[in-house]
Structures are given as C-alpha cells and as structure tokens.
C-alpha positions, 0 to 999 in steps of 0.5 A: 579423549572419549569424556572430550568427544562426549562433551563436544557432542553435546555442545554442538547438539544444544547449538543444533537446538538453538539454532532450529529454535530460532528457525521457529521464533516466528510463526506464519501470519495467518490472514482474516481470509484464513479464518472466515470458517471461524466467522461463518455466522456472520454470513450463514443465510445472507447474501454477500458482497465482496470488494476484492481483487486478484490479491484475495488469497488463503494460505492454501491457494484458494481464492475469497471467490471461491471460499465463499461461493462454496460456503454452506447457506451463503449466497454471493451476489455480487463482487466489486473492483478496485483500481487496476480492476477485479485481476489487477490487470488495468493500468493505474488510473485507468476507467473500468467498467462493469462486467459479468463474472464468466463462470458464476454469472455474478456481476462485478461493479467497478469501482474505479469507473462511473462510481467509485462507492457503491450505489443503492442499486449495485447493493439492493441484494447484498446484506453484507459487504466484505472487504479483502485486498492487499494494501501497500502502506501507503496513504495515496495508495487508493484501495483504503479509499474504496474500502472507505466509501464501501464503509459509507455506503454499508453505513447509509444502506444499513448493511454490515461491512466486515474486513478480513484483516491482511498485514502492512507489507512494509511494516506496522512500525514505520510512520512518517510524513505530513498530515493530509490537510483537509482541502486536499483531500482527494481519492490518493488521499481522503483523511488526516494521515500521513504517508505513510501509517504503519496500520493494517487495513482492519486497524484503517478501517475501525480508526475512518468509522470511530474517528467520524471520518466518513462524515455526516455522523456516519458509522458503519456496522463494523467487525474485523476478521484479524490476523494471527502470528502478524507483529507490527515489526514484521515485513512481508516478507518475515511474514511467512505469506507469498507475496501477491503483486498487490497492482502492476507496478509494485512487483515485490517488496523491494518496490512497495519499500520505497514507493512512498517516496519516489512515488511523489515523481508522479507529480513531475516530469520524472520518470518514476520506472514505469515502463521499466522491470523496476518501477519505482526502484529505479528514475530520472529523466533525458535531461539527466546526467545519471553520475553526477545527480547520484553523487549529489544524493549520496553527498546527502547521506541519507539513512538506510539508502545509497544510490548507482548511476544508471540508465533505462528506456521506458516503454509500453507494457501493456497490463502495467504502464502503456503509455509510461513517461518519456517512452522509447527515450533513453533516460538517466538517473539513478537506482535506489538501494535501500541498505538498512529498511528500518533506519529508511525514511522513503518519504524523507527520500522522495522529497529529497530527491525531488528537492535535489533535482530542483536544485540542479535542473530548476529549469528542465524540472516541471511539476504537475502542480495539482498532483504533486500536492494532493500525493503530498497532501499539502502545497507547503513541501512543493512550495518550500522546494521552490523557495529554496528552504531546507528539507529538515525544516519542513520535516519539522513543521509536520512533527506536532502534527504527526505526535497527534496522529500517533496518538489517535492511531494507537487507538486503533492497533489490533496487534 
C-alpha cells in the first residue's frame, strides 16, 4: 500500500504543477503608458502635449497626466480631449469646450468642439504630441480619428507624434465588414477599413502615415511605445489589465463585443440601450413585440449569439445619454448573448437585425438615412435591405475588398 501512496502522491503533484503552469501561460499585458520610463529620451528637455482621456492609466494606477508631470526635464503644456471630453464624462456627440486643468493650470483644448485637429495656436509650445487612449475596435468608434488629425496636424507643424500602444479589447484577430468608400468618409469613419480592424491603436496609427492616408503626401514623425505580453487573440479580458470604460456607454467587455453591430441602430429609429444598464447589450422599440422578433432572430441561426425577449425604459442618465430614444417609454425587443465570441460576427449581427426588423415592421422602421450610411460606410447595405436582397449576398460583395485589406493590415501588426 505504501509504494501505491507513493506513487499517488507523486501524480497528483505533477497535476498541481501543470495546472499552476497553465495559471501562468499568459503573462499580464504590459501597455506603452507602462514603458514611457524606457522611452524617456524621446521626451527629455521638450515640451509635451497629450491627447488623453480618463482611460490613460499604468498598471499601477497612476494617470498619463501624472507620470509626465512628474517626469525629470519634461514640461507639460498642454492637454487635448476626445469625444466625451478629457473624464469621459460628455454624452456622445455632445460639443466640449476648452477648459483649464484645476490643479496644474495647463489648458486643455477640446477636440470634440469648434475644432477637431489641433490648430497652430493650440500647439505653438508643444514639440511632441502624445497619444494614449483606450480604443474599442471599431471603425466609427471616433477616438482613432482624433489620433488622426493630431497625426496631421504634428505632421504639417513639424512636431513628433508618439503613440503608447493599448490592446484591441475585443481581439486582434476579429476582421470583418464592408470597406468605408471614400464618399463616405466622415468622423465615424474617415479611411478605407472595415468595421471592424482587428489593429492596435499603434498598429492604426504606422498603417494612416505609410498608407498616405492622411493626405497631401503628409507623413507624420512617428514612433510607437508597443505593448508587451499582448497576442492578437487576447480579449481584454485575457489581458490581465482592468478594464476602464473607454466612453459612457461601453461599460464593459460585454458592450464593446457586440457594439460593432447594434451600434448600426443609431442609424434608425431603434433604441440601441441607451438610457438603459446595458446599452448596447440590449434593443427594440414601442412598436415591438419582444417574443415574436427574438423567435425570428433565432430561427436565423446565427453563430455564437442567441437572443431572450425582453423589455426596458430608457431614460435620462445624465453623464451617459439624457436625452436617449423613446425616453420614458415602455420598449420591447431583445437582449443579445453572445455565447461563443470567437465564432461571433457582431457586424453580420447588426445588419441582420436591422434586415430582420425591416422585414417585420417595414412601416414603423425609420431610418436616418445619412447616419445609417456613414456607420456602414456605404448606402449599398441599407439599400439592399430595402429591396429585399439577401444579407449572404451583400457579405459577398465586400469579400475581395476586405482580402485586399487584409493584406495592406498585415503590414502594419507590431504583435
């Protein structure tokens, strides 16, 4: 008995060490904003400028504004807001104007208000420009646009422009969608892409200034402060890092997962959840009867997703959406679960969805025609809901598109 209990003690040691091995497969993503220390020279004796937002945290805690402020032989002159503002606290589209920062006295210049690229004046005592936001992944999420027209403009003063690198929340793998057509280029989407790009802010950034798609033969002085520990088929939440809200309603993972897709409800008379806990997660409308529209998207079979009826209120949150779709009225609709994320197509979701409700209300459906296409890039997917053509023929029209853009986007991967 006693060489048996030997030999069981030593099996079920070697299964306590694979099982902690297997703990620490995966090493904490460690972010540019982690590394600046590293990168110092690039910033000894200049005066910065940083594009940030409530999302700019180290793994310690310690705010971009912070570190730099207290960095040796640095001089910090100004700061810049996105949309939602420098706190993340503005509603979405909502105009931000320029402000003082109450502690350090720096100005902080909106981005999201009378300008959206910074002018001569905003960076006559700025020699380098420093980009640090968390980005969701997808194309008309506007905060690579403001990293964009900072590009421009440190390109057209003859400043540098240094990004510190964060991961792609919802994967570096995931691709999918129609290329943004150049007519249709706006501030939720200014460059050939689809929805969603499966690219770090870093890798967005090096593909806008070698691609020329700043324009004029512009090209920025560029350098990347890149992550470690982050792979392309890491979520955030494989990532080790603590997830920031990155604006009011994407309030975890969950939300930013299926944003890609419900978000095209923007372009319609939908509510898309906001006003709600889960926006995004969960939508419908007065008009709907909860029950029967999930059956139907069910009956579609889509991967990695079912649906539950449900029903909401969405009301004024003052800081996320005060004045949200149907406010103070009872809607129905559904709740989206995703049930396997890497089989689900968020953007093939959302059309669905949109077709679905089409099908069935075709006369209570509005569209804001102009939004809806811009969010698509595109008039071709609204107009082939209206006529009646099938979802799987406009996914293939876009595929030698996309094969094209996956080729120019390999280009770029820093991981």
């Amino acid at each position: 008995m006693k060489p048996n209990l030997l030999i069981l003690f030593i099996l079920s040691s070697l299964l306590m060490i694979g099982c902690t091995a297997g703990e620490k497969t995966a090493e904490k993503t460690v972010t540019g904003l982690d590394q600046v220390n590293e990168f110092q020279h690039l910033f000894q004796g200049k005066r910065v400028g940083i594009i940030t937002n409530h999302t700019a945290y180290n793994s310690k805690g310690e705010h971009i504004s912070d570190i730099f402020l207290a960095m040796p032989d640095v001089q910090v002159t100004a700061f810049f807001g996105p949309e939602h503002g420098i706190r993340g606290k503005a509603d979405a589209g909502e105009k931000i104007d320029d402000q003082k920062d109450p502690i350090s006295d720096i100005p902080i210049y909106s981005l999201y208000g009378k300008t959206r690229k910074p002018n001569e004046e905003m960076l006559a005592n700025v020699d380098v420009l420093i980009f640090d936001i968390q980005d969701v992944g997808a194309r008309f999420y506007t905060y690579i646009y403001t990293m964009a027209y900072g590009m421009q403009a440190a390109a057209e003063q003859g400043k540098k422009f240094v990004v510190l690198d964060r991961p792609n929340p919802i994967s570096g793998n995931k691709v999918e969608g129609n290329i943004l057509l150049p007519e249709f280029a706006t501030f939720v989407g200014l460059y050939p892409m689809p929805v969603v790009h499966g690219m770090t802010v870093g890798e967005l950034a090096t593909m806008f200034n070698k691609e020329n798609w700043l324009g004029d033969q512009l090209q920025a002085d560029l350098t990347i402060i890149p992550m470690k520990n982050w792979q392309r088929s890491q979520w955030y939440d494989e990532s080790g890092l603590t997830f920031i809200k990155p604006s009011p309603n994407i309030p975890d993972l969950t939300s930013a997962i299926v944003y890609p897709g419900i978000c095209l409800l923007e372009g319609t008379n939908l509510s898309e959840g906001r006003g709600t806990t889960q926006p995004f997660q969960v939508f419908g409308a007065p008009w709907i009867d909860g029950n029967t529209f999930t059956n139907a998207l069910n009956e579609l079979r889509l991967p990695g997703v079912t649906f539950s009826d449900t029903s909401f209120t969405p009301v004024s949150i003052p800081g996320a959406s005060k004045y949200p779709k149907h406010q103070d009225k009872r809607c129905e609709g559904a709740f989206i679960q995703v049930d396997d994320r890497e089989s689900f197509s968020p953007y093939l979701t959302g059309i669905h969805i949109v077709n679905t409700v089409h099908q069935m209300y075709p006369d209570s459906l509005k569209w804001h025609i102009k939004h809806f296409d811009r969010l698509c890039g595109s008039n071709v997917i609204r107009e082939g809901i209206i006529s009646g053509g099938s979802v799987n023929a406009l996914v293939n029209d876009w595929q030698a598109s996309l094969v094209t853009f996956l080729g120019i986007r390999e280009k770029y991967f820093l991981y």
